[in-house]
N, C-alpha and C positions, 0 to 999 in steps of 0.2 A: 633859478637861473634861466636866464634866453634860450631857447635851445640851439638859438644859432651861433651863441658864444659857446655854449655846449657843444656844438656841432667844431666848433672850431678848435676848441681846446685839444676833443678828441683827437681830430685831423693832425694838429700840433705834434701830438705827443706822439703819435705815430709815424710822422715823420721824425721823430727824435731818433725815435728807435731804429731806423733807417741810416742816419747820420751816425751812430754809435756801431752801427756794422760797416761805416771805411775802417775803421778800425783796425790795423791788418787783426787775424787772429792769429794764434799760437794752438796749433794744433798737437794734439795728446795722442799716444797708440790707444787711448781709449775708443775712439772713435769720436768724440766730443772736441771741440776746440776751447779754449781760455777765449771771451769776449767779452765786450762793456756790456752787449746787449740786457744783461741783467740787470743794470743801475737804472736803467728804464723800465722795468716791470715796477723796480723800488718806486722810483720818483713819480711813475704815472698813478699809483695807489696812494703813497701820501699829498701828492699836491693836486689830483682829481679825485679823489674818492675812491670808493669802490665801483661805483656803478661805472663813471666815465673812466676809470681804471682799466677795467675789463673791454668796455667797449674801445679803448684805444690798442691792446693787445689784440684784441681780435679784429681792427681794421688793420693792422700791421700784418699780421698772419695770412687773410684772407689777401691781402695783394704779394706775400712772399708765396701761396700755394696757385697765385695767377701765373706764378715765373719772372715777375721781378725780382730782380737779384740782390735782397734788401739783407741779406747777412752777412754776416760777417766773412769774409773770401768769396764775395758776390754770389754767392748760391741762392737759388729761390727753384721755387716747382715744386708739381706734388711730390716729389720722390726724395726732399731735405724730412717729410712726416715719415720717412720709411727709415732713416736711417738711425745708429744709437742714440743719436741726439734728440730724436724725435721728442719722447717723454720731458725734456726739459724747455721744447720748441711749446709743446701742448701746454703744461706747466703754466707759463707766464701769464693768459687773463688770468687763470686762477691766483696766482698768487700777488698779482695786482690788485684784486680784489679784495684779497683777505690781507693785504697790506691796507689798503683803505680804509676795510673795518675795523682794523685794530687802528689804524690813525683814529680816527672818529672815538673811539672808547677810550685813547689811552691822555692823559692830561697833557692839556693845553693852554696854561693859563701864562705863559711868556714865550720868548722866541725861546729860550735855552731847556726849556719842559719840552717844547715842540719839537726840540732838535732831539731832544733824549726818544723820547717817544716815535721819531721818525728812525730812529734807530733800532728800537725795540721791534716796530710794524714791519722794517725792513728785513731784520732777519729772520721774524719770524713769516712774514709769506713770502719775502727774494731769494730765502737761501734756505728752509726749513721745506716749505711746498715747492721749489721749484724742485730741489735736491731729491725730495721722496719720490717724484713723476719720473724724474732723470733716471733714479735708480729702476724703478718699474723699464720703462724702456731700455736701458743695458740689459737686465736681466730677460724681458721678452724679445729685445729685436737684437743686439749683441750677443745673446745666450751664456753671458756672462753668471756664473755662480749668485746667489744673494751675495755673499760675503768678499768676492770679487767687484761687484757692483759699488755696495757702500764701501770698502776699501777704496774705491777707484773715484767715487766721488767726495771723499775727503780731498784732494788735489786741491780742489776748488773754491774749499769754504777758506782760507784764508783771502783768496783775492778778495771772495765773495764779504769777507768782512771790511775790508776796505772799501768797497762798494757801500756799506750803507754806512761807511762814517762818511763816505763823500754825498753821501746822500741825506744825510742829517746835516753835513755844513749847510747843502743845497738847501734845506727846508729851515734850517737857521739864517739864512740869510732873507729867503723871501720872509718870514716873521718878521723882521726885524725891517724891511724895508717895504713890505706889505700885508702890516698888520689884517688887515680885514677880509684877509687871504683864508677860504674855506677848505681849512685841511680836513681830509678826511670826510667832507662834504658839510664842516661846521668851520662856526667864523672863530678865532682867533679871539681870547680876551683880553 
C-alpha cells in the first residue's frame, strides 16, 4: 500500500476516534466513563490491520496528551494518563493491534466469515486487552482491590459487546460493498 493512502487512512481513523468522543459520555463512580471510543480501537484493527491499527491509536493519543480535547466530555492533557481510566486510555493501540491480527488469521472467504471474524477479533483485543489494561490501572491508580477492579469492569462488557456487533455490521458491509478491502492487512476472497 502508498504510504500516503497509508498515511491517510491512519489520519482517518484517528479522527474517527475523535468524532466518537462528541459522544456525550456516561460517567460511572468508577472513575471511568461508558464511551463509543472503543468501537474505534475495534474497527481501526479489523479495517487497517494491525500495524496502521496501532499507529492510528497512537496518533489519537499523542494529540489527546498534546491537550486536545478529543474525549469523550472534551478532556485531553497529560493528566486524562493519570487518571483510573488511564490503563484503558493506554490499552487501545494495543488492542487495535491485536484486533488486526486476529483479523488477518481468522477466515475470510465472504462478507458474512468476515463479519463473524470481525467479531471474534473485536472482543478479543476491544474488550478482552483493553478490559485487562483497564483493570491494571483501577487497581494501580484507583487503588481499587483486584476483585473490585474486575467486578467494576464487568459494567462494560455488555456495551462493549454491542460494540463489536456493530462492528462486525461495519466490516460486513464494507465486504460486501468493498470486496477487495484488506482486512486485517489481507484482501478479501
Amino acid at each position: 500500500m502508498k504510504s500516503s493512502r497509508s498515511l491517510a487512512l491512519v489520519s482517518l481513523f484517528a479522527a474517527l476516534m475523535a468524532v466518537f468522543g462528541l459522544i456525550p459520555k456516561i460517567d460511572l463512580p468508577l472513575g471511568v466513563p461508558i464511551t463509543l471510543q472503543t468501537l474505534g480501537v475495534m474497527l481501526a484493527g479489523c479495517l487497517l490491520g494491525p500495524r496502521r491499527g496501532l499507529q492510528a491509536m497512537l496518533l489519537f493519543l499523542a494529540a489527546v496528551a498534546l491537550g486536545l480535547p478529543l474525549l469523550s466530555g472534551g478532556r485531553g492533557g497529560f493528566g486524562v494518563f493519570l487518571a483510573p481510566s488511564a490503563g484503558y486510555l493506554l490499552a487501545w493501540p494495543l488492542g487495535a493491534w491485536v484486533t488486526g491480527l486476529l483479523m488477518a488469521a481468522l477466515p475470510a472467504g465472504s462478507a458474512r466469515s468476515t463479519a463473524i471474524s470481525a467479531f471474534v477479533a473485536s472482543a478479543v483485543g476491544g474488550l478482552v486487552v483493553v478490559h485487562a489494561f483497564g483493570v491494571v490501572g483501577l487497581v494501580n491508580i484507583a487503588s481499587l482491590s483486584w476483585t473490585q477492579a474486575l467486578y467494576g469492569t464487568l459494567v462494560f462488557v455488555p456495551g462493549d459487546l454491542i460494540k463489536c456487533a456493530v462492528c462486525a455490521l461495519v466490516v460486513h458491509t464494507v465486504a460486501r460493498g468493498v470486496p477487495e478491502w484488506n482486512f486485517g492487512g489481507r484482501a478479501l476472497k
